[in-house]
C-alpha positions as CSV (number, residue, x, y, z in Angstrom):
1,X,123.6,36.9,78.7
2,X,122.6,39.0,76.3
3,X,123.2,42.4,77.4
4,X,122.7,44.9,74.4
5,X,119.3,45.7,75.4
6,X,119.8,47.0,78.6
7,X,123.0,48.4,78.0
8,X,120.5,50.3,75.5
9,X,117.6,51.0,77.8
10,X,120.2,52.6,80.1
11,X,121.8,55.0,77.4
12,X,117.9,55.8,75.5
13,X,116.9,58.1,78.1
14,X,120.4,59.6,78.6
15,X,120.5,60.7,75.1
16,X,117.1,61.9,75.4
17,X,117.5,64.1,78.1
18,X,121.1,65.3,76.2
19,X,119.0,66.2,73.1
20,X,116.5,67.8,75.5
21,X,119.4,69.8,77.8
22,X,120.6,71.7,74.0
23,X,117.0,72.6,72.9
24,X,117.3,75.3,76.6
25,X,114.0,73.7,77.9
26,X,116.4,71.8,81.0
27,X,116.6,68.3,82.0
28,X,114.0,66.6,82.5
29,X,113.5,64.5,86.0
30,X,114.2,61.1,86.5
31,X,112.6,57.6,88.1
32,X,114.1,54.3,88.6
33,X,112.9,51.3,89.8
34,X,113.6,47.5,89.7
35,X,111.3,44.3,90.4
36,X,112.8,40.5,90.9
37,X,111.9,36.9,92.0
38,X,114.4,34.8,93.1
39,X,112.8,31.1,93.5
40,X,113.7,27.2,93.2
41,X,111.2,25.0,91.4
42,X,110.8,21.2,90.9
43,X,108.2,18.6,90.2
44,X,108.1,15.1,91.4
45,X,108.4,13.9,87.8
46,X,111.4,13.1,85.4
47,X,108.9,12.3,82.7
48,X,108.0,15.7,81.5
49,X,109.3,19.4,82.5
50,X,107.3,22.1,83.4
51,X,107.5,25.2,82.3
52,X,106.1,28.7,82.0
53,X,105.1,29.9,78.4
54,X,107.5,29.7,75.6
55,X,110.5,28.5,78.1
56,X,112.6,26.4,76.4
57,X,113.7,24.3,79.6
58,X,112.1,23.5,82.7
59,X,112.4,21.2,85.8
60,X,111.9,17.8,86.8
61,X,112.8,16.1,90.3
62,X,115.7,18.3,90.8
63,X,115.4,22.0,91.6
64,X,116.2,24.7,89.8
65,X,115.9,28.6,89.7
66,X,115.3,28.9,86.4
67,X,111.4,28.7,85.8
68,X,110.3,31.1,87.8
69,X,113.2,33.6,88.6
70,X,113.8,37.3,86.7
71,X,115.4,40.4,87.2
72,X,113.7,43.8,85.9
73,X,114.8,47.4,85.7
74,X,112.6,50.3,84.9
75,X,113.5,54.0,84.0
76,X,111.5,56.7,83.3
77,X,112.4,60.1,81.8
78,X,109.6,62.9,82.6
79,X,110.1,65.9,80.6
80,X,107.5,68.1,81.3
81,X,103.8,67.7,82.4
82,X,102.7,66.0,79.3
83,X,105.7,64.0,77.8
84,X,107.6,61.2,79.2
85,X,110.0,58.6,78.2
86,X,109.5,55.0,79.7
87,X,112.1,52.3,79.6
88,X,112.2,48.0,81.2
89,X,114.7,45.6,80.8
90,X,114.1,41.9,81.7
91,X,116.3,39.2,82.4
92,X,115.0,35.7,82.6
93,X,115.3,32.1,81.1
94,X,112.4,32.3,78.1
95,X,113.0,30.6,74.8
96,X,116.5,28.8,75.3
97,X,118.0,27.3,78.6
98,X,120.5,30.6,79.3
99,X,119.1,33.9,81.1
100,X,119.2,36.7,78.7
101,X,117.9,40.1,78.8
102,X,115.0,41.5,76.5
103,X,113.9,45.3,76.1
104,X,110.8,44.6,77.2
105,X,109.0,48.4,77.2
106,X,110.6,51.4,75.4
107,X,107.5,54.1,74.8
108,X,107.1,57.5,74.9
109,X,104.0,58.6,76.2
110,X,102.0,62.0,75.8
111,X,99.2,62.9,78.0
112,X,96.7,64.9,76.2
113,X,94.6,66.1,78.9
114,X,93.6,64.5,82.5
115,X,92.0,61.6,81.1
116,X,93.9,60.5,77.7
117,X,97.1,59.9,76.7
118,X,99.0,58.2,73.5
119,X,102.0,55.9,74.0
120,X,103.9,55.1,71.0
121,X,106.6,52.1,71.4
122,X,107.0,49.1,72.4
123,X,104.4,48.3,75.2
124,X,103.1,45.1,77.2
125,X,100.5,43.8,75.2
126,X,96.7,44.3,76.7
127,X,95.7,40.7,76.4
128,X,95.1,39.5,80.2
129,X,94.2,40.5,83.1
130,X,97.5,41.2,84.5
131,X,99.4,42.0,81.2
132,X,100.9,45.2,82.4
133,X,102.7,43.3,85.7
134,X,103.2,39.5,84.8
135,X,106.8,39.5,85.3
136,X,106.4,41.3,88.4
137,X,105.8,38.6,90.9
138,X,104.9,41.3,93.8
139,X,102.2,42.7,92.3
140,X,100.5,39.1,92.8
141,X,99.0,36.7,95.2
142,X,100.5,33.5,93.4
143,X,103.9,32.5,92.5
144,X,102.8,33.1,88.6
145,X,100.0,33.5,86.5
146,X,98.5,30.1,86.0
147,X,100.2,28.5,82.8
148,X,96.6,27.3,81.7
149,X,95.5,30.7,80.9
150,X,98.3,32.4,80.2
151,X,100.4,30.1,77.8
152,X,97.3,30.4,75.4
153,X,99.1,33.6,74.3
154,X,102.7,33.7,75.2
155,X,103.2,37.2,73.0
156,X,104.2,40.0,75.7
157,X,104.8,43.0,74.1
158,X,103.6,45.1,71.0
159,X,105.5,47.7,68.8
160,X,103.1,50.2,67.8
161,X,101.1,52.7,69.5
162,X,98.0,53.1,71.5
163,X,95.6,55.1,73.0
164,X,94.1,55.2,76.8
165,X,91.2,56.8,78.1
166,X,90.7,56.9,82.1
167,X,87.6,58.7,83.8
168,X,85.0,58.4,86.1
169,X,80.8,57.9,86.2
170,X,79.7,58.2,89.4
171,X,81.5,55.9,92.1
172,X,83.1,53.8,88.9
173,X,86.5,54.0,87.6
174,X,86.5,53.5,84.0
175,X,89.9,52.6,82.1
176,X,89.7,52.2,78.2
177,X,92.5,51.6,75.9
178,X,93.2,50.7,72.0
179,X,96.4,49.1,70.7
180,X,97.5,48.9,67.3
181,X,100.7,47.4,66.3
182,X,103.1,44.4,65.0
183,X,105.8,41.8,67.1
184,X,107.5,38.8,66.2
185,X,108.2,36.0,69.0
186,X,110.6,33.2,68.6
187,X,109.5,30.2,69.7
188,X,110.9,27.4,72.0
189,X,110.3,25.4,68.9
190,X,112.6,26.9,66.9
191,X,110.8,29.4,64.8
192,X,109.5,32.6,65.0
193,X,106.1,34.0,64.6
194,X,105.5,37.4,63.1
195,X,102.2,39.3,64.2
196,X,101.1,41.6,62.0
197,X,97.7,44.4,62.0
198,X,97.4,43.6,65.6
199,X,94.6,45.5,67.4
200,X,93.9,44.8,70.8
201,X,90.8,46.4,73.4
202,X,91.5,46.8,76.8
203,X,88.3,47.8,79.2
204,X,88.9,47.6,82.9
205,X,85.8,49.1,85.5
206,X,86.5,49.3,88.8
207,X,83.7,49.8,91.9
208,X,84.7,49.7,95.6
209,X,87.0,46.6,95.8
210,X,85.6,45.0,92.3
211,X,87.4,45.1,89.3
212,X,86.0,43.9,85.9
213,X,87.5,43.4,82.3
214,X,87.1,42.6,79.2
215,X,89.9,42.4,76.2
216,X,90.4,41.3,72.6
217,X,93.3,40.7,70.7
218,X,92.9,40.5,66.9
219,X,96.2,39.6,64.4
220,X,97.1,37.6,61.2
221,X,100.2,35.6,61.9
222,X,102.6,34.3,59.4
223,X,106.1,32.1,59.7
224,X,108.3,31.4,57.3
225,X,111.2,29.2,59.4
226,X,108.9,26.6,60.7
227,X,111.0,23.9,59.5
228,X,108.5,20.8,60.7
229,X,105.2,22.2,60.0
230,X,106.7,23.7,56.3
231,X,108.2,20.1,55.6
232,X,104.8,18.6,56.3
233,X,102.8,21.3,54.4
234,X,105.3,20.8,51.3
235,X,104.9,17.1,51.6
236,X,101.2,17.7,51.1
237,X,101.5,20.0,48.2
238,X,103.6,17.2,46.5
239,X,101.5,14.3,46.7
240,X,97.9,16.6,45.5
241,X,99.8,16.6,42.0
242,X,98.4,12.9,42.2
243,X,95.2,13.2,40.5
244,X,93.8,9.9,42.6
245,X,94.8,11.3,46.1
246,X,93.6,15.0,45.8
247,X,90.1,13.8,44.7
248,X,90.5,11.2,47.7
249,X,91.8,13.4,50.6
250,X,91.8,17.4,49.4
251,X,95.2,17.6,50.3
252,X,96.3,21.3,49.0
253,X,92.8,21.8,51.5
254,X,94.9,20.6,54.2
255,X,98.0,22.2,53.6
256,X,96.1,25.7,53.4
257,X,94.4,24.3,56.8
258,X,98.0,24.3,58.4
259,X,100.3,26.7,57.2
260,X,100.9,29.7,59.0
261,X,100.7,32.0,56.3
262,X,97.9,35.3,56.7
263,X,96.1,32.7,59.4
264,X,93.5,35.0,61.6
265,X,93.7,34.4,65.2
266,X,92.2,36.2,68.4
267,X,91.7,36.5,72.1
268,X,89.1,37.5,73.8
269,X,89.1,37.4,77.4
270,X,86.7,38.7,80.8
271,X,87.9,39.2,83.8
272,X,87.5,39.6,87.6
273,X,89.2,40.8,90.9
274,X,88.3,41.4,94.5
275,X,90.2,43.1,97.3
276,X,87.4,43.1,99.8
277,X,88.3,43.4,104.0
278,X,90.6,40.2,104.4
279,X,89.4,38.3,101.1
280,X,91.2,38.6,97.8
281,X,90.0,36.9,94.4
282,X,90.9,36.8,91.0
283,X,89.3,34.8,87.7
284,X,89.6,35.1,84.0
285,X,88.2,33.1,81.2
286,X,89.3,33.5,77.6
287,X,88.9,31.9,74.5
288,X,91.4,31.6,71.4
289,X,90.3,30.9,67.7
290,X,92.6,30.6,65.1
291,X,91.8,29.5,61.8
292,X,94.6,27.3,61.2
293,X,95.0,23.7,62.3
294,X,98.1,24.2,63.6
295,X,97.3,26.2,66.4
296,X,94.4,24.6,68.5
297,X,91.4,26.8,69.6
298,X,91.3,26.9,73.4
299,X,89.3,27.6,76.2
300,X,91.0,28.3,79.6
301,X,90.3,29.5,82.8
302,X,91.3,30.2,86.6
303,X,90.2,30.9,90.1
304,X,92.1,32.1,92.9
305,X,90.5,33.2,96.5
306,X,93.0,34.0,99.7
307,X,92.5,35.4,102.9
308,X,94.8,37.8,104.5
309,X,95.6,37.1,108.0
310,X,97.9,40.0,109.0
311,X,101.1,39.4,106.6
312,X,100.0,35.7,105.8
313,X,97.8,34.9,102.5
314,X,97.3,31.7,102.0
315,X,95.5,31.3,98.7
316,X,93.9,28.5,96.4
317,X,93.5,28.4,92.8
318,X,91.8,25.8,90.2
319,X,92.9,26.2,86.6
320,X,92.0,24.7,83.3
321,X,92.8,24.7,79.6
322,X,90.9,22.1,77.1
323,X,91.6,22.4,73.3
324,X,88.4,23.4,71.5
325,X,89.2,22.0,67.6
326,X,89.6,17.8,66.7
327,X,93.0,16.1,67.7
328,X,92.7,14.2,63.5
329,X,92.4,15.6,60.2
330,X,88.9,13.9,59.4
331,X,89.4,11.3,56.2
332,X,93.1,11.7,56.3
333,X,94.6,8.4,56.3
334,X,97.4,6.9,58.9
335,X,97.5,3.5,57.7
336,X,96.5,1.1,54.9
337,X,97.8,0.5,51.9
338,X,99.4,3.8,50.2
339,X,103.0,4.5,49.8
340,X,105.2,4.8,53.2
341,X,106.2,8.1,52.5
342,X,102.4,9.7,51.9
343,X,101.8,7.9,55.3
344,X,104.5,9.7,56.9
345,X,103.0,13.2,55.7
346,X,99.4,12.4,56.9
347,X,100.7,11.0,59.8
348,X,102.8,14.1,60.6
349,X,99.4,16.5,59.5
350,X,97.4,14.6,61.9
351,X,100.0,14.7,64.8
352,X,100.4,19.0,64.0
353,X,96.2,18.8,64.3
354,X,96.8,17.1,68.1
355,X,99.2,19.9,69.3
356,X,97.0,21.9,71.9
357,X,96.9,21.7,76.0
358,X,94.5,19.8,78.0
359,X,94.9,20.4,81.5
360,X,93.8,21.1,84.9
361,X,95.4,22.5,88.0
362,X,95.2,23.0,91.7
363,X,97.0,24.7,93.4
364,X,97.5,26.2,97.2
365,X,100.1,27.9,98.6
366,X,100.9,31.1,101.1
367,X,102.1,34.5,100.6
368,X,104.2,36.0,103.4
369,X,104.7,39.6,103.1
370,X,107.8,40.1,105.7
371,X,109.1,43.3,104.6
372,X,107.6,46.5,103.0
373,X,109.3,45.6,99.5
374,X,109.5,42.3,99.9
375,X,107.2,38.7,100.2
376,X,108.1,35.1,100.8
377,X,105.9,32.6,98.7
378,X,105.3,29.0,98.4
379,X,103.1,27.1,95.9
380,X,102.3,23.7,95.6
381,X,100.6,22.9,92.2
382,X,99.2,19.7,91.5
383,X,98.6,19.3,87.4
384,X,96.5,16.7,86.0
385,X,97.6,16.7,81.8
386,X,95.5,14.9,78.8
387,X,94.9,13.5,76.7
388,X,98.5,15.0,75.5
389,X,101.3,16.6,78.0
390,X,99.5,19.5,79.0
391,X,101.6,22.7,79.1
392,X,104.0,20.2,80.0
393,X,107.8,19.9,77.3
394,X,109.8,17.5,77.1
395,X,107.5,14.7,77.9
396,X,108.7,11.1,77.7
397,X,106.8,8.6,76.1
398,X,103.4,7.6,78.0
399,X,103.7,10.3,80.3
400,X,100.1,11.2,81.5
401,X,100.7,12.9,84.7
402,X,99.4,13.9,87.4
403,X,102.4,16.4,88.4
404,X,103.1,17.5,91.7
405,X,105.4,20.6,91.2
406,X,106.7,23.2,94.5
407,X,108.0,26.1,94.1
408,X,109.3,28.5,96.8
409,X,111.0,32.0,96.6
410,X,110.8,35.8,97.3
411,X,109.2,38.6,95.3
412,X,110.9,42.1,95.5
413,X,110.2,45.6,94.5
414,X,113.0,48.5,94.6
């Protein structure tokens, strides 16, 4: 595992609170706290794994902890009434097939008043509903956010700073925040993505046991180490030097239409909760546009109700994700009679233009909640992909689906 990053969150606020100690002002007062989920997962399938977002590996027919297990530590270094130091380290399987550990929060936050405050750091980024606790499994009804919605934006975290506003009109608690910042994610793929003049809105209302929101995410995301897609791009580029072809097809059109280089994306998301008597719900519906082929717009969505029946919740959800932009680049060729090699570029520009989830889910399963820090859960998700593999790597060749995948484990809190 990789371990510099929390060896680093660890030392941060020590240093801190040294620096702090020689200014006279004392030491300033500590919390710590840690979150985990240790679960198995399989599927009934050895055609395709499933994953969560941006895992490298999943599972098939035989189970394995490493989907939907992690490990999280939090510390946080109060100073005074108005500053404050916040620290998480997280250790999962993301990316590659070996658990490694991420600094996933490092902020320092200044409360202005009662009601606003400015974080600068690294913070989790406000695009859903449940941005702020995704990796902590207690904090939810299900097993895990449904991959439908929330592998539409698998970015987690933001370096920058923002602003948060929380007050009250009339029996309404209003919560308003603004993000500004930049990240880069590597990819399962084997490239990385850099997010640059990212903004993001974050407006939450809550009323009795409702909860409402609404978010956007705006960004311009570039990649230079996308081996694949820059091959095919290139390819493209070469052949529009033929005079005949680029008056045919507009290829240096299409290569613009699918490199990642300054493409606009966003998110924009609403939101829903209820925690009423023995009834708890929970939906959200968001839509992705990105002007680039490449990455597919989207539309996804979820619904979850349970009942509580003293420390039993057994829930239901139904989840979908349907790609919004065409699955061809219209008038590019795949066949006829042009050399083998232009073939193979169109070809590969027509199969980036397919990439993009179709997919629905259903899923039921029951929460347990045996101990005050602790809660059993088991989910049986049934996942219907196409056309395409869904959120589904890894697939073999004519895999359609459906996917019956169970997972069962405990959510802690400490």
């Amino acid at each position: 595992m990789k371990l510099k990053p929390a060896l680093a969150l660890l030392v941060l606020p020590l240093a801190i609170s040294s620096a702090y100690a020689d200014e006279g002002d004392g030491m300033p007062t500590f919390t710590f706290s840690g979150f985990g989920t240790a679960a198995l997962t399989k599927s009934n399938s050895d055609d395709a794994e499933f994953i969560r977002p941006n895992q490298g590996r999943g599972v098939t027919s035989n189970a394995k902890n490493s989907v939907d297990s992690n490990f999280g530590f939090q510390a946080t270094a109060k100073f005074n009434d108005m500053f404050s130091f916040t620290g998480q380290g997280l250790v999962r399987k993301i990316v590659t097939d070996d658990f490694t550990a991420e600094l996933a929060w490092a902020f320092a936050k200044a409360k202005i008043s009662d009601n606003l405050s400015v974080r600068a750091g690294r913070f989790g980024l406000p695009v859903y509903m449940i941005s702020e606790y995704r990796s902590l499994g207690y904090a939810s009804t299900m097993m895990r956010p449904p991959v439908e919605m929330y592998s539409q934006v698998p970015v987690e975290s933001v370096d920058g700073a923002d602003i948060i506003y929380q007050g009250s009109f009339g029996d309404t608690n209003f919560t308003g925040q603004f993000a500004i910042g930049n990240t880069e994610q590597d990819f399962s793929a084997g490239f990385t993505g850099k997010f640059t003049k990212m903004t993001g809105i974050n407006l939450v209302a809550e009323n009795g046991p409702f909860t409402f929101r609404f978010g956007r995410v705006d960004t311009t995301i570039n990649s230079d180490n996308y081996a694949a897609l820059n091959s095919i791009v290139g390819g493209l580029r070469a052949f529009s030097a033929n005079p005949g072809l680029e008056a045919a097809f507009g290829l240096k059109a299409v290569a613009n239409s699918i490199e990642l280089k300054d493409a606009k994306g966003s998110f924009t998301s609403v939101g829903m909760s209820l925690d009423w008597k023995n009834i708890v719900a929970q939906a959200e519906y968001g839509k992705r546009k990105v002007d680039r082929i490449s990455i597919s717009d989207s539309s996804s969505w979820y619904t979850m109700v349970g009942y509580r029946i003293g420390k039993f919740t057994p829930y239901f959800n139904h989840a979908s994700v349907k790609k919004d932009t065409p699955y061809t680049i219209a008038g590019l060729p795949t066949s006829g009679a042009f050399p083998a090699q232009f073939l193979a570029v169109t070809n590969g520009a027509n199969s980036v233009a397919s990439n993009g989830s179709n997919q629905t889910s259903n899923s039921i399963g029951l929460r347990w909640d045996f101990y005050k820090s602790a809660a059993l859960k088991m989910q049986l998700d049934r996942f219907s992909p196409g056309p395409g593999s869904g959120t589904f790597t890894k697939a073999n060749p004519g895999f359609t689906g459906p996917v019956t995948v169970f997972a069962a484990g405990v959510d802690f809190v400490f």
